[in-house]
Backbone bond lengths (Angstrom), bond angles and torsions (degrees), N, CA, C in turn:
res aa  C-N    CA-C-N  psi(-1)  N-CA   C-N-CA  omega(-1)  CA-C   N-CA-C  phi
1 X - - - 1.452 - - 1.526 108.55 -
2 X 0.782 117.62 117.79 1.799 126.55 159.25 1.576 131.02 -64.34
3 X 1.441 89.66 106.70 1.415 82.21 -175.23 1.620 125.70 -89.39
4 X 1.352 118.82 170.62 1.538 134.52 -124.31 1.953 88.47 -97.65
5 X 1.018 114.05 174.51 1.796 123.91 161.21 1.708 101.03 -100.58
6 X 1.112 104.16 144.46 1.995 102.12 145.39 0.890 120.37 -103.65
7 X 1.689 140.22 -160.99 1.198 122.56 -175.96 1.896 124.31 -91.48
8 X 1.266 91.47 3.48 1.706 110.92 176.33 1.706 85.66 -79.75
9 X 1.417 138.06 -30.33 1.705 136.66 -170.85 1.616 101.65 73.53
10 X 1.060 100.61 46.89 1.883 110.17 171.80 1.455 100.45 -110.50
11 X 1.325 134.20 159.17 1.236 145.98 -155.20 1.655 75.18 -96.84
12 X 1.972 121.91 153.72 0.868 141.20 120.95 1.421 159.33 -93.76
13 X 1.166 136.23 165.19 1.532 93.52 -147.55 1.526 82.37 -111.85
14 X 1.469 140.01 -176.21 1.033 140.34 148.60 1.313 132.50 -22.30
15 X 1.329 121.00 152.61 1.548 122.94 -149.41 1.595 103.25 -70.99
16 X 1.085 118.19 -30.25 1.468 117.15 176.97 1.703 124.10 -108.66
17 X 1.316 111.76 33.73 1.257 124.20 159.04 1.382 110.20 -79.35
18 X 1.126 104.86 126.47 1.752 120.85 175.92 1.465 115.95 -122.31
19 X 1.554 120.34 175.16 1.890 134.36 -178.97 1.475 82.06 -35.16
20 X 1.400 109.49 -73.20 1.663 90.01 -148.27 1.618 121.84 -65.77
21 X 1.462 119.58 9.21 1.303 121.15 -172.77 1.728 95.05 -99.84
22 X 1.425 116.04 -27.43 1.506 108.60 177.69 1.432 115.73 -89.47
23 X 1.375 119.03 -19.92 1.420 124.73 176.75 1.604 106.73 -68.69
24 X 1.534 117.55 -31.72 1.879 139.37 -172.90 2.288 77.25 -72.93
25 X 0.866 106.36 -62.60 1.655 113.71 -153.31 1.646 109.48 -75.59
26 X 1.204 110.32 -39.80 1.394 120.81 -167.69 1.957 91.24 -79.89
27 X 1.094 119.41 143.74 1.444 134.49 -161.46 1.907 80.78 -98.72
28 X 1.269 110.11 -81.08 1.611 116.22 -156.45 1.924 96.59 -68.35
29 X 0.969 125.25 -19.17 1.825 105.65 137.81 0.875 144.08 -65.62
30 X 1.388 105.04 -45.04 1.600 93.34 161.05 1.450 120.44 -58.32
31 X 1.339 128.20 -42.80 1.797 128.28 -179.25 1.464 102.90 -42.76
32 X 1.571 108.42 -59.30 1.819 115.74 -176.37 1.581 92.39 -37.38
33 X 1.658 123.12 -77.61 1.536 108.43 -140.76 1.600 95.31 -74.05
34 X 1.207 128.39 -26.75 1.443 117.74 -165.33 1.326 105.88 -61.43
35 X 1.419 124.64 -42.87 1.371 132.58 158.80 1.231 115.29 -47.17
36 X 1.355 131.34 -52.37 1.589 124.45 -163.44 1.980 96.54 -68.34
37 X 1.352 107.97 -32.63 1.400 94.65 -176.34 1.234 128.77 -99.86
38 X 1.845 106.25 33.74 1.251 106.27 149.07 1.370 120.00 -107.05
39 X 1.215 128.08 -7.77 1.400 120.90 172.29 1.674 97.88 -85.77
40 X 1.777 92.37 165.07 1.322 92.89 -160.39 1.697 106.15 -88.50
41 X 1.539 128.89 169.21 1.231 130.82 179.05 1.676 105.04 -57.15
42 X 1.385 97.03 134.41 1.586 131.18 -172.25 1.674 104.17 80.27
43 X 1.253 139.96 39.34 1.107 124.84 163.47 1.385 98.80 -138.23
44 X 1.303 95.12 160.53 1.960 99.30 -170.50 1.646 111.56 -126.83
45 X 0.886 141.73 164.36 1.653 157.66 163.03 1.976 122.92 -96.33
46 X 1.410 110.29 131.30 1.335 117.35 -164.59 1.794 74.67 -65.69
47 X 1.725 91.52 164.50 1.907 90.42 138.58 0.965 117.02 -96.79
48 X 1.441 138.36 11.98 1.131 106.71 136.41 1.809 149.22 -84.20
49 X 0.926 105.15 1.59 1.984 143.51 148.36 1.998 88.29 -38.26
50 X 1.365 102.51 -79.19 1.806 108.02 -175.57 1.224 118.74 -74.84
51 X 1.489 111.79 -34.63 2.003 96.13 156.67 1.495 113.37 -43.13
52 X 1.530 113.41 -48.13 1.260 129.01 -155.59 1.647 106.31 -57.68
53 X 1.481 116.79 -59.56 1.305 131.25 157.81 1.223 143.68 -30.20
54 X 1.684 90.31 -63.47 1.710 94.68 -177.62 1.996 100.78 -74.32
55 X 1.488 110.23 -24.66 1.671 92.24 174.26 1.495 135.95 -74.42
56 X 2.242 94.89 -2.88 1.339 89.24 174.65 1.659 123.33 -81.01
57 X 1.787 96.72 -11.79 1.431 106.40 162.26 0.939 152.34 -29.23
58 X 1.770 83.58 -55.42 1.858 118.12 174.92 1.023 128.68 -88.05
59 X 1.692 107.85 -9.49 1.483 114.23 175.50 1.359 143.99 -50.77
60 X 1.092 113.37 147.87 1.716 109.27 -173.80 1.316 99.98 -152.30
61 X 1.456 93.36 -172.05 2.080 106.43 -159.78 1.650 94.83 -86.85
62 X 1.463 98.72 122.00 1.016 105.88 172.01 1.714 130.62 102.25
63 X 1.658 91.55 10.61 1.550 92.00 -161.87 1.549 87.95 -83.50
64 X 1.591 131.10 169.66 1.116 122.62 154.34 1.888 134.58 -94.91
65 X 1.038 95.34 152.00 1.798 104.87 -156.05 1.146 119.53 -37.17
66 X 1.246 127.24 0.90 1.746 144.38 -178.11 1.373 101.59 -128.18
67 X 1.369 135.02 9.36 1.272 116.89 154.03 1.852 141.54 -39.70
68 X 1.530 97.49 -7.60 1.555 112.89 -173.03 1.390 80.45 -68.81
69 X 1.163 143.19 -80.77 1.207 163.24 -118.26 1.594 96.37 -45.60
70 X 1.628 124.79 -45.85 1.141 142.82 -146.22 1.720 74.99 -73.99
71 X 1.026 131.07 -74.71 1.591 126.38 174.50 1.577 130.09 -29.70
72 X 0.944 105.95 -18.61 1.401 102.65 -164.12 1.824 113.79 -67.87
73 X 1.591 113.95 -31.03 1.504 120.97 178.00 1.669 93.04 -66.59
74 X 0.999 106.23 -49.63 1.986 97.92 175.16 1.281 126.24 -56.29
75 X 0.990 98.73 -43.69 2.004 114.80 -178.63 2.043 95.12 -61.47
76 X 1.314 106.14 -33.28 1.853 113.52 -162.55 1.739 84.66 -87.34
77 X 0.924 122.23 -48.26 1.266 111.20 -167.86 1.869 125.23 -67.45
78 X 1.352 83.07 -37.65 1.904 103.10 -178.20 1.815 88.10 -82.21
79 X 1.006 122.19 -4.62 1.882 112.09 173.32 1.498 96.85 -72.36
80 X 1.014 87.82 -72.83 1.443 96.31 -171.34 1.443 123.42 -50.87
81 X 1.709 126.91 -36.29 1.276 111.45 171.91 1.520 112.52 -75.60
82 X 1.382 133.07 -6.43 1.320 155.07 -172.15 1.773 96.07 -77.81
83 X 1.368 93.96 -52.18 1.790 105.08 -177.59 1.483 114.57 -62.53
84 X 1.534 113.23 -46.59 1.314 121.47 -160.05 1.666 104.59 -92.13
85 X 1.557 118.59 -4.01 1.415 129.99 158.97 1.356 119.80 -99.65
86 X 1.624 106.85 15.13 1.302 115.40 172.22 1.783 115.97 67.39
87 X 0.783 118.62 40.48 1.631 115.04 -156.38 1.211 92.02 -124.71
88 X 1.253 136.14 -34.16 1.770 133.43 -178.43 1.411 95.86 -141.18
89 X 1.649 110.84 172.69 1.746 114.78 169.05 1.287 95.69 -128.70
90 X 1.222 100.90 137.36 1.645 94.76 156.40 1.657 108.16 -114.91
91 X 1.703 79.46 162.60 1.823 93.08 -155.91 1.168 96.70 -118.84
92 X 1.661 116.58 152.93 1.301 117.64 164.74 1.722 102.53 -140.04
93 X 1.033 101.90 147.43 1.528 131.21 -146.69 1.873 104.33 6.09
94 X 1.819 87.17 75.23 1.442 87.51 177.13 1.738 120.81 84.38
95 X 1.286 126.50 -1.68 1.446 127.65 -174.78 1.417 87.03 -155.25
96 X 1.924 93.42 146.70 1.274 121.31 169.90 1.336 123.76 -60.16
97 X 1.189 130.99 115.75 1.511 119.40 154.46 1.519 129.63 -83.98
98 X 1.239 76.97 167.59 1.835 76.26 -177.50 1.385 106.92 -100.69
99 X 1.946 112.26 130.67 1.516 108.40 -128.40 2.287 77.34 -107.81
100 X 1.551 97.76 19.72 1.665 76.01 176.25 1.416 86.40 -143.33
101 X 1.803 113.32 39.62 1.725 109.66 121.49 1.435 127.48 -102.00
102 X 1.169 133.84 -137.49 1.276 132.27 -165.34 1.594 81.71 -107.66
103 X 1.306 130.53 176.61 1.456 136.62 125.45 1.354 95.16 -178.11
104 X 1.924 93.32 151.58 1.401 101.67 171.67 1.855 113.25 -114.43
105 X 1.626 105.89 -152.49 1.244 96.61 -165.91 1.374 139.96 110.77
106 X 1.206 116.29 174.54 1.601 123.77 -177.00 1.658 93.86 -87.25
107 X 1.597 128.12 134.04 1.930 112.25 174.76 1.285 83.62 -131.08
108 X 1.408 119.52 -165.83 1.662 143.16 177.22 1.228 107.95 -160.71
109 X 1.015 114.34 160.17 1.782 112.01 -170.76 1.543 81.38 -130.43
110 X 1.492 98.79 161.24 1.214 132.95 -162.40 1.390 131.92 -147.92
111 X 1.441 141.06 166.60 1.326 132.71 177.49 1.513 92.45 -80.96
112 X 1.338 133.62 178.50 1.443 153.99 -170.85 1.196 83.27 -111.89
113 X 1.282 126.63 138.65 1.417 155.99 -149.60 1.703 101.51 -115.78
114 X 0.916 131.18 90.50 1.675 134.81 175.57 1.581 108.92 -55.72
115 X 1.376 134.45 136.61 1.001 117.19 -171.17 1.715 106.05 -150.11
């Protein structure tokens, strides 16, 4: 089956692909949660912690020592669809925002808090 464009012209996937089918597919989502679930419940990870990670993935001879960096708009972006599928929170100074208003700042991502 061939999948469709939206209007951003990004491939879509089938009508019943959901978070957890892009978090399974998406590489630098998966790094975020694999990371969030090693620290223990109530503590959170910078993105830069998962820049840090997913670039040791990608690494190769010769890259230079701040190569994470190149990750980091990915790592910010997959937060947020991670956030807005409920799958992590990110926090800012300690409280959740709501990741489909604006906010700026220092955040941390986190496990989703069961309640």
């Amino acid at each position: 089956m061939e999948s469709e464009r939206n209007s951003a012209g990004r491939a879509s996937g089938p009508p019943g692909e959901g978070p957890e089918d892009t978090a399974r597919d998406d590489p630098v989502a998966r790094a975020i949660l694999d990371l969030i679930e090693t620290v223990p419940p109530g503590r959170s990870i910078s993105p830069v912690a998962a820049a840090r990670a997913f670039a040791l993935t990608r690494a190769r001879p010769g890259d230079p020592p701040d190569a994470w960096r190149r990750y980091l708009p990915a790592v910010r972006q997959q937060a947020l669809h991670l956030a807005r599928a409920r799958r992590i929170a990110i926090l800012r100074k300690g409280k959740p925002v709501d990741p489909h208003a604006p906010f700026k700042g220092v955040v941390r991502l986190a496990r989703v808090e069961s309640r």
